[in-house]
ROPA-148314 format. One line per 3 residues: number of its first residue (from 1); for each residue y negated, z negated, x of C-alpha. Coordinates in steps of 0.02 Angstrom, whole numbers, plus 32768, in hexadecimal, padded with zeros to 4 digits. Example, Ala and Ser with C-alpha at 12.3 -4.5 7.8 and 13.67 -1.06 7.14 Angstrom:
2
1) 80E1:7E7A:8267 | 8035:7E9B:82AC
***
This chain:
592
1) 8000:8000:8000 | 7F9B:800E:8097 | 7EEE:806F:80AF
4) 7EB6:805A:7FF7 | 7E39:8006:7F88 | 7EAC:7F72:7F4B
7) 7E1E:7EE0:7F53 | 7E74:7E36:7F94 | 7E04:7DDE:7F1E
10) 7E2B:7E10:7E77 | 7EC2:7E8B:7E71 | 7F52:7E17:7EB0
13) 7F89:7DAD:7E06 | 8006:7D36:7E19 | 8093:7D8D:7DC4
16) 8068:7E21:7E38 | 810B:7E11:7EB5 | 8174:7DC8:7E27
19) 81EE:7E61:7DFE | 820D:7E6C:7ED0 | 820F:7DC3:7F0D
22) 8294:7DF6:7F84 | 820C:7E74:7FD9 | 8225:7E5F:809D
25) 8195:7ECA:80D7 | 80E1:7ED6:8092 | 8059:7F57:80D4
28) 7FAC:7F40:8084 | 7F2F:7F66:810E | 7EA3:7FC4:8109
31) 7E82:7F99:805E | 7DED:7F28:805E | 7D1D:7F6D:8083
34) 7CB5:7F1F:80F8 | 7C67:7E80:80B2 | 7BA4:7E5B:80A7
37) 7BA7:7DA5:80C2 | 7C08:7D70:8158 | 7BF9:7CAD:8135
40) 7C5D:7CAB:8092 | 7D03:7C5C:80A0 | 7D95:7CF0:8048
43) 7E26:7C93:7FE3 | 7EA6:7CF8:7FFB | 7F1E:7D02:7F50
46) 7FAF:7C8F:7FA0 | 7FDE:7C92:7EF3 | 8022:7D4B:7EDD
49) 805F:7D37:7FA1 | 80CA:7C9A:7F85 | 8157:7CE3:7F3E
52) 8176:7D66:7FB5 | 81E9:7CF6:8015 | 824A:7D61:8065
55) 81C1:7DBF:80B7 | 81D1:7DDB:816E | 8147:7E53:8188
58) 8098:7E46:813D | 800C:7EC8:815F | 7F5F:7E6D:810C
61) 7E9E:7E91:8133 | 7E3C:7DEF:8188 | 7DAA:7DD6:813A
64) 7D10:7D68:81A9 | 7D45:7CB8:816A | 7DFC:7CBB:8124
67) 7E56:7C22:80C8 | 7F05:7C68:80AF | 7F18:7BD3:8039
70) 7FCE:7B6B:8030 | 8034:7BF6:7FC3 | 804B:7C59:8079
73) 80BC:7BC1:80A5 | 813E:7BF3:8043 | 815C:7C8E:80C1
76) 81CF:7C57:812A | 8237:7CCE:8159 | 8192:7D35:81A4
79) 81AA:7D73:8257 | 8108:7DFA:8250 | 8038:7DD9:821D
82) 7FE7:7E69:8238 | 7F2F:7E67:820D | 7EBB:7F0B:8200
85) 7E1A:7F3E:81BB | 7DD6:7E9F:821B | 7D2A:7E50:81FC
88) 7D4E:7DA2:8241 | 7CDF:7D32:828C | 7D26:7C84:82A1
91) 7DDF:7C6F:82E1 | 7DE6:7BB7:82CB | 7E8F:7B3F:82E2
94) 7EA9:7B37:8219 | 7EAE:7BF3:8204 | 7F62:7C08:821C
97) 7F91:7B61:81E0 | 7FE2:7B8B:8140 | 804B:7C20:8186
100) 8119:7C0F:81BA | 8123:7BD0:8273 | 81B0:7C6C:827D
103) 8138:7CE0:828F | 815A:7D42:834D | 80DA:7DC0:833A
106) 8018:7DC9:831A | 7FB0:7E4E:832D | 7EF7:7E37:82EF
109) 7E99:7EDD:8339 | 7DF7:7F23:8357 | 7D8E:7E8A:8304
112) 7CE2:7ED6:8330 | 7C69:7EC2:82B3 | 7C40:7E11:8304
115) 7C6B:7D95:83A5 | 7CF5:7D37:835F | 7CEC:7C85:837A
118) 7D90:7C43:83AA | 7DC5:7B84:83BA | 7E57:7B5D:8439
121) 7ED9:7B22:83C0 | 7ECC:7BC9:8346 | 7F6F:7BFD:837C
124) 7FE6:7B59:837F | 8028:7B7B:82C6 | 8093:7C07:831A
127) 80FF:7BAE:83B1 | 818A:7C4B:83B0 | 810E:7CD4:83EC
130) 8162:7D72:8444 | 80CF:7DE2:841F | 801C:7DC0:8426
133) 7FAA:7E54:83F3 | 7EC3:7E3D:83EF | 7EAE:7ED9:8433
136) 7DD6:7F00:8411 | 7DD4:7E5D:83D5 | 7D28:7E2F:8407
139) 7D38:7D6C:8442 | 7D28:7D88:84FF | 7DCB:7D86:8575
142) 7DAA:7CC8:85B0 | 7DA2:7C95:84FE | 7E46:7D01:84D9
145) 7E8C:7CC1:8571 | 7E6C:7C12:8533 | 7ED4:7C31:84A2
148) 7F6E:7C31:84F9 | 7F76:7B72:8512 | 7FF7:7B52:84A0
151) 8072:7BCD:850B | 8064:7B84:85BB | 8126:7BA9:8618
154) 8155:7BFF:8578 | 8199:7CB8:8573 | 8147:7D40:852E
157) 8157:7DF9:8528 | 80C0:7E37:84FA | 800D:7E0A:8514
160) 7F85:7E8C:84E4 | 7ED8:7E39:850E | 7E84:7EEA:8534
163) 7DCD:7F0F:84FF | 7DB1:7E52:84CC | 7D1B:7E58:851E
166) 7C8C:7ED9:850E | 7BDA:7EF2:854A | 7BA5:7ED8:8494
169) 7BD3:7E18:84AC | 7B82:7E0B:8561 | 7B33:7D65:856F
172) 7B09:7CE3:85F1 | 7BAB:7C74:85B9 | 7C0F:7D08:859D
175) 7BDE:7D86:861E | 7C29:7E37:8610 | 7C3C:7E43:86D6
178) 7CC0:7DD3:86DB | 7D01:7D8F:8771 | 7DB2:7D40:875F
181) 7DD7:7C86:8793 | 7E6D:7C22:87A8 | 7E24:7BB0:8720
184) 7E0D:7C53:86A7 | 7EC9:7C73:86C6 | 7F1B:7BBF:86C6
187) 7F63:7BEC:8617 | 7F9C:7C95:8642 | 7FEA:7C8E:8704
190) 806F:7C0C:86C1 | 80BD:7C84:862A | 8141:7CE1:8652
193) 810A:7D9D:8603 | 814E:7E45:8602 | 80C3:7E98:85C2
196) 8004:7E6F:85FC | 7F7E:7EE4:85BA | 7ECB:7EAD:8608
199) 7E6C:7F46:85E9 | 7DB4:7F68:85D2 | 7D6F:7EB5:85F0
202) 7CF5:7ED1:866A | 7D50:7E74:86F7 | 7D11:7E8F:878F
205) 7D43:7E17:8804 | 7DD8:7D96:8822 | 7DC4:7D08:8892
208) 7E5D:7CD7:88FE | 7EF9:7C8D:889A | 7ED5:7CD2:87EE
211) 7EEA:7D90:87B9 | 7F81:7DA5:8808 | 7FCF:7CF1:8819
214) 8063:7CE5:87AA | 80C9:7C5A:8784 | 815B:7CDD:8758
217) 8112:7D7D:878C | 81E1:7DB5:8795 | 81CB:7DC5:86D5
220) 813B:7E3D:86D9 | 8172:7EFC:86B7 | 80BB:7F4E:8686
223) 801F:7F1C:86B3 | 7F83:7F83:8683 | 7EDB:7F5B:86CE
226) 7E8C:7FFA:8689 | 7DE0:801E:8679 | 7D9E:7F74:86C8
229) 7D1C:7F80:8762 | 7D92:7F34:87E7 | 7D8F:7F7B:88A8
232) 7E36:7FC5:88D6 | 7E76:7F44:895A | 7E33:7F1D:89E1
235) 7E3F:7EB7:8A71 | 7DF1:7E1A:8A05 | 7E9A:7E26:8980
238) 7F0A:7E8A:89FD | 7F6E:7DFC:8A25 | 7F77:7DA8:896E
241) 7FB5:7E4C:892A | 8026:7E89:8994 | 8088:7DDE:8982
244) 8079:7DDE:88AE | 80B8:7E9F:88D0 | 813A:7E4B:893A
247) 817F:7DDE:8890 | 8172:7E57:882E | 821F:7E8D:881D
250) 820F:7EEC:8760 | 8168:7F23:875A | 818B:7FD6:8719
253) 80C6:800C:86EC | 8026:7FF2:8752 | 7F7A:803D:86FB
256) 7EEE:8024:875D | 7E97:80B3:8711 | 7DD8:80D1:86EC
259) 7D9C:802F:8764 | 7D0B:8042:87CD | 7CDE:800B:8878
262) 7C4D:7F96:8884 | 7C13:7FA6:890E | 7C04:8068:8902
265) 7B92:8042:8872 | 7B12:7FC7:88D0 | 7B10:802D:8963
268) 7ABE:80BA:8905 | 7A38:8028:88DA | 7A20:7FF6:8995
271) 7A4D:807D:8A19 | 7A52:7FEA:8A9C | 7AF1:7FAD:8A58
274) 7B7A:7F8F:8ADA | 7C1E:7FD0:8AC5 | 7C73:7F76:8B45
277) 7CA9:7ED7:8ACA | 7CF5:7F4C:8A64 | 7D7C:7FA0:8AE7
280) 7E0C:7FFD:8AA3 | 7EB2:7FB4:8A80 | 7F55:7FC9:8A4D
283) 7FD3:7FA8:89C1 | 808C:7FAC:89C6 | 80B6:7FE7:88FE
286) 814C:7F5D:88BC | 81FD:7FC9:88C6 | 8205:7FC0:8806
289) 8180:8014:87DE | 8190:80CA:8777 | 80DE:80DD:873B
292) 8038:80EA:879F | 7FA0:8110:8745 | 7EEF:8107:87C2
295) 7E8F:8193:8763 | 7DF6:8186:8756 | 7DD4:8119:87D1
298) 7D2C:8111:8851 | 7D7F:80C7:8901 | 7D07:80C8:89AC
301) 7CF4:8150:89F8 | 7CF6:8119:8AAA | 7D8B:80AB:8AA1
304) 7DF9:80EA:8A16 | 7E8A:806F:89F1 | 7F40:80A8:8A10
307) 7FD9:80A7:898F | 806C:807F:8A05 | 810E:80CF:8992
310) 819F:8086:89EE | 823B:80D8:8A13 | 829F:8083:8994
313) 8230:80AD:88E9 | 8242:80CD:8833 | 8199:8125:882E
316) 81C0:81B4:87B9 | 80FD:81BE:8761 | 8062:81D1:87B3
319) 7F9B:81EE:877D | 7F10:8203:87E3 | 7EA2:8278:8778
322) 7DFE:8263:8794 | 7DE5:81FA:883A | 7D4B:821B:8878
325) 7D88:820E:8923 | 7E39:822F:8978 | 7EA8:819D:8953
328) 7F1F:818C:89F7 | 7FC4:8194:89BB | 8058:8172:8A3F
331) 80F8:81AA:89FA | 81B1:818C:8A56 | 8213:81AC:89DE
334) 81E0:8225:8944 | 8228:8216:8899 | 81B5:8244:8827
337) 81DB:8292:8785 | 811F:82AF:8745 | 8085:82D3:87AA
340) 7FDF:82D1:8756 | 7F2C:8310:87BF | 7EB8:834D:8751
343) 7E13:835B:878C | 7E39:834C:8847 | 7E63:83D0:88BB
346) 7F0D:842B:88BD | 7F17:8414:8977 | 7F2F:834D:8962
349) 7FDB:837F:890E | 7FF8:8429:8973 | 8003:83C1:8A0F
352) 8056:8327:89CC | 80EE:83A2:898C | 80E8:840E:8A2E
355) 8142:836E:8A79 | 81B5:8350:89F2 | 8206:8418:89CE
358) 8292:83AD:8971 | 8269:835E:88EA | 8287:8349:882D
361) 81D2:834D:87EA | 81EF:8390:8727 | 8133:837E:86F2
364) 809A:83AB:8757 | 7FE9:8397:871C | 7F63:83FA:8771
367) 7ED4:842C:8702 | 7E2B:8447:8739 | 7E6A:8449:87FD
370) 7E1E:84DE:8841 | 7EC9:852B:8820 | 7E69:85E5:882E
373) 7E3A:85C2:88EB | 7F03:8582:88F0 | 7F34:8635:88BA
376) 7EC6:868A:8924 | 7EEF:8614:89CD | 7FAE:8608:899C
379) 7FE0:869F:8927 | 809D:8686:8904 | 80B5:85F4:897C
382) 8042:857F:8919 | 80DA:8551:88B3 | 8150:856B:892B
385) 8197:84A9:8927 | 81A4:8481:8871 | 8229:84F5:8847
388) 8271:8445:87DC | 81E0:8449:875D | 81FC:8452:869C
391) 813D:8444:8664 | 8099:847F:86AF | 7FF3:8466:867E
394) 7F69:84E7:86EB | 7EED:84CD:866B | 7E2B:84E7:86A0
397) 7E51:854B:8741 | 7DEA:85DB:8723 | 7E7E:8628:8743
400) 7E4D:86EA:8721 | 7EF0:8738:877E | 7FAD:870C:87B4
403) 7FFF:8751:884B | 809F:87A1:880F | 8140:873D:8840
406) 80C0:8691:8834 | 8137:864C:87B1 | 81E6:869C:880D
409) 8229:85EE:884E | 8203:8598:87A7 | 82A3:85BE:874F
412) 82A5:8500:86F8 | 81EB:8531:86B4 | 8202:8509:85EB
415) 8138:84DA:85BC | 80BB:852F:8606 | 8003:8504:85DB
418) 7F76:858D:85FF | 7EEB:8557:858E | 7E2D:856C:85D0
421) 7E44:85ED:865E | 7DF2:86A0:8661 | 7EB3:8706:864B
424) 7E80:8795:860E | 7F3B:87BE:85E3 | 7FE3:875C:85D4
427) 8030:8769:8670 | 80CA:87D2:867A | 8127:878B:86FE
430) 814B:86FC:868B | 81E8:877B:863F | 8229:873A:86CD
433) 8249:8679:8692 | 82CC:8670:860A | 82C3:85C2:85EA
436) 81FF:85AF:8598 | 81F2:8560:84FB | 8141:8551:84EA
439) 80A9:85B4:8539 | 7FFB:8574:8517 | 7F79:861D:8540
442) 7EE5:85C5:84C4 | 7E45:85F2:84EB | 7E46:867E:8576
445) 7E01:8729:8575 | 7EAB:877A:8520 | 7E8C:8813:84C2
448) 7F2A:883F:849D | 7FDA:8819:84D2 | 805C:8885:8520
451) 8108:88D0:84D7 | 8155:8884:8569 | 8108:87ED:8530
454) 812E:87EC:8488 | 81E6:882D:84AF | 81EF:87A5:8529
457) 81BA:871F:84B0 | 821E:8756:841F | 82A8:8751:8485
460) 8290:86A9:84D0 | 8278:865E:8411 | 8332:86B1:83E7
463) 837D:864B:847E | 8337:859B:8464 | 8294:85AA:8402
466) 81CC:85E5:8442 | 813B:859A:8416 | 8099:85F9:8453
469) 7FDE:85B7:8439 | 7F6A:865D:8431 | 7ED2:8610:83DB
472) 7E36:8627:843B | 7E4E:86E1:8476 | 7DDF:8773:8438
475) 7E6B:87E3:8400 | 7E2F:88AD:83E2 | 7E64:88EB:832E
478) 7E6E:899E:837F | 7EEC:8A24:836B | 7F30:89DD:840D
481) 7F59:8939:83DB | 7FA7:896E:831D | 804A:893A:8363
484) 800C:8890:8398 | 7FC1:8869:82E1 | 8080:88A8:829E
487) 80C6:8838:8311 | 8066:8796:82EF | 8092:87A4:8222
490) 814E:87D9:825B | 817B:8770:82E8 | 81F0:86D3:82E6
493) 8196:8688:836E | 8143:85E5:8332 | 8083:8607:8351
496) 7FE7:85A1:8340 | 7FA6:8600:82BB | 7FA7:86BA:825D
499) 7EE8:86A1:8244 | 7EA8:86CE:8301 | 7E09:8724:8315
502) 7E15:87DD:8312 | 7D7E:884F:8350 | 7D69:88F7:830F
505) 7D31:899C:835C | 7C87:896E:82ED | 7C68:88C3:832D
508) 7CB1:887E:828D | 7D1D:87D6:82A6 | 7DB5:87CD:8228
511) 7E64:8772:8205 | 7F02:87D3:825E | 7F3F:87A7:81AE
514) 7EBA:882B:8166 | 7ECE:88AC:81DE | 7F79:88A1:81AB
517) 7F79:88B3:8101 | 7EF5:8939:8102 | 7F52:8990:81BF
520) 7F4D:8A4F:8156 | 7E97:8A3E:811E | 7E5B:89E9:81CC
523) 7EB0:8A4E:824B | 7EC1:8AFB:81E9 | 7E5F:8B56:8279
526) 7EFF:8B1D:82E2 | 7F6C:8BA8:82B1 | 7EE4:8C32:82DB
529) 7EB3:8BCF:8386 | 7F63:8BD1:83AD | 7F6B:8C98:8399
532) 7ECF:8CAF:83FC | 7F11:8C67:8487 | 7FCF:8CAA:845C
535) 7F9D:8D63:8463 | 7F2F:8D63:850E | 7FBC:8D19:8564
538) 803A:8D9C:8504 | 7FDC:8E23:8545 | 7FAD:8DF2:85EC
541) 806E:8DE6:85F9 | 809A:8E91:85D9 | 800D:8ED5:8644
544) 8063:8E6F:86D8 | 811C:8EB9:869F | 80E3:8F67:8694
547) 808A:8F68:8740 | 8138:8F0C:8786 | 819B:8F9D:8748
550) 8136:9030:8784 | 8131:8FD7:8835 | 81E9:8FC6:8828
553) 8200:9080:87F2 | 819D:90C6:887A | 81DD:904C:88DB
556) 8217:90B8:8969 | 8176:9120:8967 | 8121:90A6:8984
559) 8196:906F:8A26 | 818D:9117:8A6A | 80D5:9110:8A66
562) 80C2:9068:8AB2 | 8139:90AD:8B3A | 80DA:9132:8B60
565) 8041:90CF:8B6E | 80A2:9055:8BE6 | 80E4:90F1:8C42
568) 802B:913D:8C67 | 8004:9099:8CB1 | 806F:9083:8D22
571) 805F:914C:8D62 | 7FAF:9126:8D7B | 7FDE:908D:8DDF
574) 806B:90CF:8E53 | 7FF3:9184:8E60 | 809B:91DE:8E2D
577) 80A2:9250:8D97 | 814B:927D:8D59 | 8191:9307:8CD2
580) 822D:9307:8C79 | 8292:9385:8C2E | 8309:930A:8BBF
583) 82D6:9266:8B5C | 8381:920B:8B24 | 8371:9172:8AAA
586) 83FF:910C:8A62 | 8411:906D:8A26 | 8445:8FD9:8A6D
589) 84E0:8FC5:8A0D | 8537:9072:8A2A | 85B1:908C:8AB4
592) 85A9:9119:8B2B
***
């Protein structure tokens, strides 16, 4: 009953629920408009709720200043509150007070509209936690952080405190730049946790023996530290975090995306700053991990840090779209599976694979890598070492030309992504890959596509299914390209659409679909264009034939004569003149 107009107030009777008191799951979020007056305690109708007591999962709105009121006690069999369409503003310890201590999961998301006062105890009514969700809850991360009291040595899987805090809080008490403490983390460090989101907080900063100082960090198997303002390591946390990498002995995901270097920022505020307290360093990645995300990331440009991979890994996914400068990456062993670079050059990964020529990368990323200088530096070698790869995305190249046998080695190639480039025309080496499924060509400079294209694809659909995104492309409704508009209302191939734009020989923009169903009117001047050019080449090709057979019929004239010419040559040359009284001329194939 979710994302309707079903008022909380008035629309819940008490005989509601009666005919399905044996309901286990209840979804009716989304239902309730924002409220003017955000000091008004809500009663909640308990009374149609009560009987549900079977319920196990309950999906409500949370209005500012909730009383749930003493029917929700009668739940007790519920294991999951969700709460969406938030507007709270006080989180206080009688909140929760009347609900089942069963519950295991809570989510209560994207509270914005207000900073949401919080009291330490709010959470104690719910002692079995496994997952705890306040993602863009707006009640700053020490506050949320503070809420976690009840669950000191406890073990929880999940813990999503992301985007808690948010420059539209900042104040002097709760700052936005946030620099972590051991104090700020007392509650946290000693929970064992599986899954610790800390996203989008503003930290910037730890100080010694909090961040990364676990009780259990064994437990921990992602972390994600995305879009904070923290320095990659250096020589300040080197130390702290190579030993917390150390323990780690299941993390499995690392996102350290979209953080920002500090000192990068203040130096372009005082060009005196000196670099030298902020040396490079190094980090030796935990064995467990599989997925590395440090996209969009500012690090120093004088002393980038170093990623130490060591030989032993289970690194299979790595992002570094979008560093600003080149992120020193130390691989001994490689094992990665997908390989994502968009927005830095293709040499970073050109060279990083030169070393590797055996590996068993399946996805590769590069859009917007200067992949046209690639082409033109490297021709067919510039995929020479990824002959392993199922899916690759060349988007925003400006990729205007392939070298022929480019894709020759890339037999395993089943999605290939072409979108924003300046291809005037679907390659046609691709014929030679039998194993595409999809082919993404949106937005180019196509005008048409090929037979040997079309074959191809149709073809390749018949064997195991073809999908092929042509949107974007100027295609010509000329007499040339009636085939194409057949073949786009005919063809099995799944495509993006039948309603591309279609340019006539007038400037006039219409649906393929039109052209189609009006091909005789549209393209009647075909037929008579077609003779035009039929009967030039006709005749032209019985002038040739005629001349060929009066050369061959006067064929030995015409050898005689050139003889003779030869003949006076030479006499001239040698001064010698001779006469003959008998010519004899036989062919080559009669015996004497």
């Amino acid at each position: 009953m979710s994302h309707n107009s079903i008022d909380l107030s008035y629309a819940y009777s008490a005989e509601l629920f009666f005919s399905i008191q044996n309901l286990k799951k209840l979804d009716i979020r989304s239902n309730m408009l924002r409220p003017y007056n955000y000091d008004k305690e809500f009663n909640y109708p308990d009374h149609a709720f009560g009987v549900l007591r079977e319920l196990t999962f309950l999906g409500i709105d949370m209005m500012p200043v909730p009383n749930f009121g003493r029917g929700f006690i009668q739940i007790t069999n519920l294991r999951e509150l969700h709460f969406e369409s938030c507007y709270l503003v006080r989180l206080s310890n009688e909140t929760f007070q009347t609900f089942s201590s069963s519950v295991e999961e809570l989510s209560l998301r994207n509270c914005q509209l207000h900073f949401v006062i919080t009291e330490v105890g709010a959470l104690c009514p719910f002692p079995h936690f496994r997952s705890l969700d306040f993602f863009g809850t707006f009640m700053h991360l020490t506050r949320a952080l503070q809420l976690l009291n009840p669950y000191n040595n406890a073990s929880i899987t999940t813990i999503n405190l992301g985007h808690v805090s948010d420059l539209s809080i900042d104040s002097d008490e709760f700052p936005y730049a946030l620099t972590i403490t051991s104090d700020i983390m007392k509650n946290l460090k000693t929970i064992c946790i599986e899954n610790l989101d800390l996203s989008q907080n503003g930290i910037v900063d730890y100080r010694r023996g909090s961040l990364f100082s676990f009780d259990h960090p064994e437990c921990l198997q992602h972390l994600s530290l995305k879009g904070n303002r923290l320095s990659l390591p250096n020589r300040k946390h080197q130390k702290e975090l190579n030993s917390f990498f150390g323990k780690t002995l299941r993390l499995k995901s690392l996102d350290y995306s979209y953080n920002v270097v500090n000192f990068i920022i203040k130096n372009s505020l005082n060009s005196n700053l000196n670099f030298t307290s902020s040396d490079g360093s190094y980090v030796i990645l935990p064995k467990s991990v599989e997925k590395l995300d440090i996209s969009f990331t500012i690090v120093n440009p004088l002393h980038p840090p170093l990623f130490i991979v060591p030989s032993i890994n289970n690194l299979t996914h790595l992002d570094i779209s979008y560093t600003t400068t080149t992120v020193g990456m130390y691989f001994m062993t490689l094992r990665l599976e997908t390989y994502i670079s968009a927005g830095t050059r293709y040499t970073l990964a050109w060279n990083e694979l030169h070393l590797f020529p055996k590996n068993n990368i399946k996805t590769i990323v590069l859009k917007n890598a200067a992949l046209n200088d690639g082409i033109d530096n490297k021709g067919n070698n510039l995929f020479t070492n990824v002959q392993s790869v199922e899916t690759l995305d060349i988007s925003e190249n400006n990729i205007w030309y392939f070298s022929d046998d480019i894709f020759k080695l890339m037999q395993n190639l089943s999605n290939l992504y072409l979108t924003n480039n300046l291809l005037q025309s679907i390659p046609e080496q691709l014929n030679t890959l039998t194993k595409i499924k999809m082919l993404d060509v949106r937005n180019n400079l196509i005008t048409s596509v090929s037979s040997t294209i079309r074959n191809w694809a149709d073809k390749m659909h018949e064997i195991h299914g073809m999908t092929l995104y042509l949107d974007g492309n100027a295609f010509e409704c000329t007499c040339d390209n009636v085939d194409l508009i057949r073949w786009i209302q005919a063809t099995k191939v799944n495509l993006d659409s039948q309603s591309y734009k279609c340019k006539l020989l007038n400037g006039t923009i219409i649906d393929p679909r039109i052209a189609y169903n009006s091909i005789s009117e549209l393209f009647v001047d075909c037929k008579s264009t077609m003779w035009l050019t039929f009967v030039p080449t006709l005749l032209s090709t019985f002038v040739t034939l005629s001349l060929l057979l009066v050369v061959y019929s006067k064929r030995w004239k015409i050898i005689f004569f050139t003889y003779g010419i030869i003949r006076r040559v030479v006499e001239r040359k040698v001064h010698k003149s001779y006469q003959y009284d008998v010519y004899i001329s036989y062919e080559g194939e009669i015996a004497i």
